[in-house]
C-alpha positions, 0 to 999 in steps of 0.5 A: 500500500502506497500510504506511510506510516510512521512507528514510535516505541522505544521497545525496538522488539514491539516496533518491529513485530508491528512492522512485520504485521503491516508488511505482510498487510501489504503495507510497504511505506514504513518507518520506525524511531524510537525517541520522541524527538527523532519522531518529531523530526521524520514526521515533519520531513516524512509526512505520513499518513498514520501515527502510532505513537507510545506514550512512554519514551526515555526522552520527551513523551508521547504527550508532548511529540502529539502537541508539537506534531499537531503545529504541522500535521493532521495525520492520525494519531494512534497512541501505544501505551502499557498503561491501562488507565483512563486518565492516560487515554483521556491524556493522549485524545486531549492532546491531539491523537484520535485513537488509543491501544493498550499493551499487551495487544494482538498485533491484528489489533493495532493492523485493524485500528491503523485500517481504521485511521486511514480510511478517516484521514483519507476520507476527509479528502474524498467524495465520502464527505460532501460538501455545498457549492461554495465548501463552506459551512456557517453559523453565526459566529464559526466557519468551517471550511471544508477544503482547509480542514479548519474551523474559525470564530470569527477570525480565529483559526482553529485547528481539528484533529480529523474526528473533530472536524467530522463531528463538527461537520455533522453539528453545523450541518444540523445546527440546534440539532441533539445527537446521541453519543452512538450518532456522534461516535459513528460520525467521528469514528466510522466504526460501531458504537461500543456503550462503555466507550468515553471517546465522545466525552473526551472529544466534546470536552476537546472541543469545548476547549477550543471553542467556548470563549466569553461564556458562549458555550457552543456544545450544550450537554441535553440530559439523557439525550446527547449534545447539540451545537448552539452558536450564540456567538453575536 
């Protein structure tokens, strides 16, 4: 396959055994680096498509590689890490990356997941998202172009990850409009709904980051219900 992967794991064995997996997935575009400053670097000269990035690296961590990542790219970002903890997850989708595994994991798994991540970062590219004449969607105070990729308040630049920008896509398609969290995450992740599954929270409350300014809140919480988008903005 012509798509490029970046892989970043200090544990040279775990990097090579992914490798190895996505190889004979036919998977050929395929570098590895194991700090997190060598990641940096290749994926600002390399540019690809996909990710996978542990948390835990013996120079600066897979935190910090996403934020300084995020200055120049919109790949998808696959983070790896042996720690099973929410807080960790919450971390590492907070700061940019749009997916999450755990070691230990079924090399399948991580095939499955980077599978996943693509077909999302390509469709953001293709006819899978339609968009109006102009490619341009408004409210009252947000923009959102849908051929940059970025959302603006008013003059504001706002960079999105690529499952923000396809759940902001839906609310301002449907402004006032409340969707459930399965709605939501089928939009934003392309996969089916799992019940036990906080990425939508930790998605909304990135995005409420980025977004609320002025005591406007743009994303209201409807008990029992879902969210919806309400641009108060003057």
């Amino acid at each position: 396959m012509d798509s490029k992967i970046l892989l970043v794991d200090d544990e040279k064995d775990i990097a090579d055994l992914i490798e190895e997996v996505l190889r004979q997935d036919s998977f050929e575009n395929i570098k590895k680096v194991y700090t997190g400053m060598d990641a940096v670097q290749v994926c600002r000269e390399y540019q690809p498509d996909v990710v996978v990035l542990d948390i835990m690296l013996p120079d600066i961590d897979g935190i910090e590689v996403c934020k300084q990542i995020r200055e120049f790219s919109f790949c998808s970002i696959l983070f790896l890490s042996s720690k099973n903890d929410d807080i960790d997850k919450i971390l590492g989708l907070s700061c940019g990356g749009d997916d999450y595994i755990t070691k230990p994991f079924v090399p399948l798994e991580a095939v499955a997941r980077i599978h996943s991540n693509l077909r999302r970062f390509y469709d953001l590219g293709s006819g899978k998202i339609s968009a109006p004449e102009n490619d341009i969607l408004e409210t009252k105070s947000l923009r959102l172009d849908l051929k940059s990729c970025l959302l603006y308040r008013r003059n504001e630049k706002i960079v999105l990850t690529s499952v923000e920008f396809r759940i902001m896509k839906l609310f301002m398609e449907n402004p006032g409009k409340v969707f459930t969290k399965q709605q939501l995450f089928e939009q934003g992740w392309g996969e089916s709904y799992m019940l036990s599954d906080n990425n939508v929270m930790v998605c909304i409350s990135k995005l409420r980051a980025k977004l609320d300014h002025d005591n406007t809140e743009y994303i209201r919480t409807i008990r029992g219900l879902g969210y919806r988008l309400e641009d108060e903005g003057n």
